[in-house]
C-alpha positions in Angstrom: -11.1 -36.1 -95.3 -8.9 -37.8 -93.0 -9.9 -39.6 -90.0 -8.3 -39.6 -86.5 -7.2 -43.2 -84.9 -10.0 -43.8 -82.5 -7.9 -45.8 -80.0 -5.3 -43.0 -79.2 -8.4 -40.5 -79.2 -10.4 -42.9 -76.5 -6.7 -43.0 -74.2 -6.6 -39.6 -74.2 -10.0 -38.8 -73.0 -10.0 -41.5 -70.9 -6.5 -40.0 -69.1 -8.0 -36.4 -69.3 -11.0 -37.7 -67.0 -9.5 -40.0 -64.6 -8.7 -37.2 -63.0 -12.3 -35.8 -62.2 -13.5 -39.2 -61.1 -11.1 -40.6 -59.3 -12.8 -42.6 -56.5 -10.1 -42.9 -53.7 -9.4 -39.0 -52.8 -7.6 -39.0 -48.9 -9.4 -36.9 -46.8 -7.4 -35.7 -43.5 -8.9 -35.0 -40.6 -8.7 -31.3 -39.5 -8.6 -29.9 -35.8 -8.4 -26.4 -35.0 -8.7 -24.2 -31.5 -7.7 -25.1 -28.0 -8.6 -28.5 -26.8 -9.7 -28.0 -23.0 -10.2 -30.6 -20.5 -13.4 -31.1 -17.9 -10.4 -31.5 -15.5 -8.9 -28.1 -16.9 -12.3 -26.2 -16.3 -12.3 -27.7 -13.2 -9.2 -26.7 -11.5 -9.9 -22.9 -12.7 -10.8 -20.8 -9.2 -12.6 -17.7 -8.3 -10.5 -15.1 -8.2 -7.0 -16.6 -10.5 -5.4 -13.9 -12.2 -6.2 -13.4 -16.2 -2.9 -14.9 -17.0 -3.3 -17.7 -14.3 -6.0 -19.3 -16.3 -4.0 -18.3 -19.5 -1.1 -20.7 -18.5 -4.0 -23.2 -17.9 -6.1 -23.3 -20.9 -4.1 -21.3 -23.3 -4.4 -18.4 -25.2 -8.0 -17.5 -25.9 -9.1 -18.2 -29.8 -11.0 -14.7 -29.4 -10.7 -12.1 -26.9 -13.6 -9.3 -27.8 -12.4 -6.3 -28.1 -15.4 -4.6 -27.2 -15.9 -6.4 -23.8 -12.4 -7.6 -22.1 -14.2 -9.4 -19.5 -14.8 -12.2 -21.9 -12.3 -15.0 -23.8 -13.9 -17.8 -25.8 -11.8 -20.7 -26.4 -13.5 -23.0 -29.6 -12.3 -26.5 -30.9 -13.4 -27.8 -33.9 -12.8 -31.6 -35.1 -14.1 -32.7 -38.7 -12.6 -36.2 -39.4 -12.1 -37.3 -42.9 -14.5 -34.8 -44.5 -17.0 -35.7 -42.1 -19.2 -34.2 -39.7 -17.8 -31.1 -38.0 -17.6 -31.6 -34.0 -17.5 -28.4 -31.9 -16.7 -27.2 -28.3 -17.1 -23.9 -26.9 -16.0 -22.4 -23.5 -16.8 -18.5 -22.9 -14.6 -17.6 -19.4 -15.8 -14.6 -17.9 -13.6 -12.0 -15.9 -14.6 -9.7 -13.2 -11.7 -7.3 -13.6 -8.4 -9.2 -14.5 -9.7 -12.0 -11.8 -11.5 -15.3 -13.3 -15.3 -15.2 -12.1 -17.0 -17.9 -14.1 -17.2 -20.0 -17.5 -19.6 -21.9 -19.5 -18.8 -24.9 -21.1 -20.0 -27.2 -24.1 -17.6 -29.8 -24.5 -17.8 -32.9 -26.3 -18.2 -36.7 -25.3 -14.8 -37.3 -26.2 -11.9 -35.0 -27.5 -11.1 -37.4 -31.1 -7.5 -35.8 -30.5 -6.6 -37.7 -27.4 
């Protein structure tokens, strides 16, 4: 029986798996959504028109299509594979006029 050269053999396995392990993999950081100011929220006033506030924040992430007197606009941050940061704003609508909103916004915005 013959016997394979054990050096090329070890090379080749050793190639094949570098690929599984290798230690230094980039990681990007990923944002997604609208990214909304406490000075945006702040300028919005009772009774702007639905595309008023549209111009001012943007275009809504969701609109429900069950209720229309809601918009949620949602941005998400993960940096580097990290920790996910999130901020959510619902604006609520009395008609096509803005009435109110509620806000959780981060500390910081990491895209600024």
């Amino acid at each position: 029986m013959q016997k394979l050269p054990t050096l090329p053999l070890a090379f080749l396995l050793a190639f094949l798996l570098s690929g599984c392990i290798f230690p230094g993999v980039y990681k990007i950081n990923v944002q997604q959504g609208n990214i909304v100011t406490d000075e945006e929220l702040t300028s919005l006033k009772e009774g702007m028109p639905r595309s008023q506030v549209h111009a001012l924040l943007g275009t809504p992430l969701l609109i429900n299509p069950v209720d229309p007197s809601r918009e949620y606009y949602t941005y998400t941050f993960q940096r580097s594979g990290g920790e996910i940061k999130e901020q959510r704003i619902i604006v609520y609508y009395d008609g096509d006029q803005f009435a109110s909103y509620e806000a959780q916004l981060m500390d910081d915005t990491p895209a600024y």
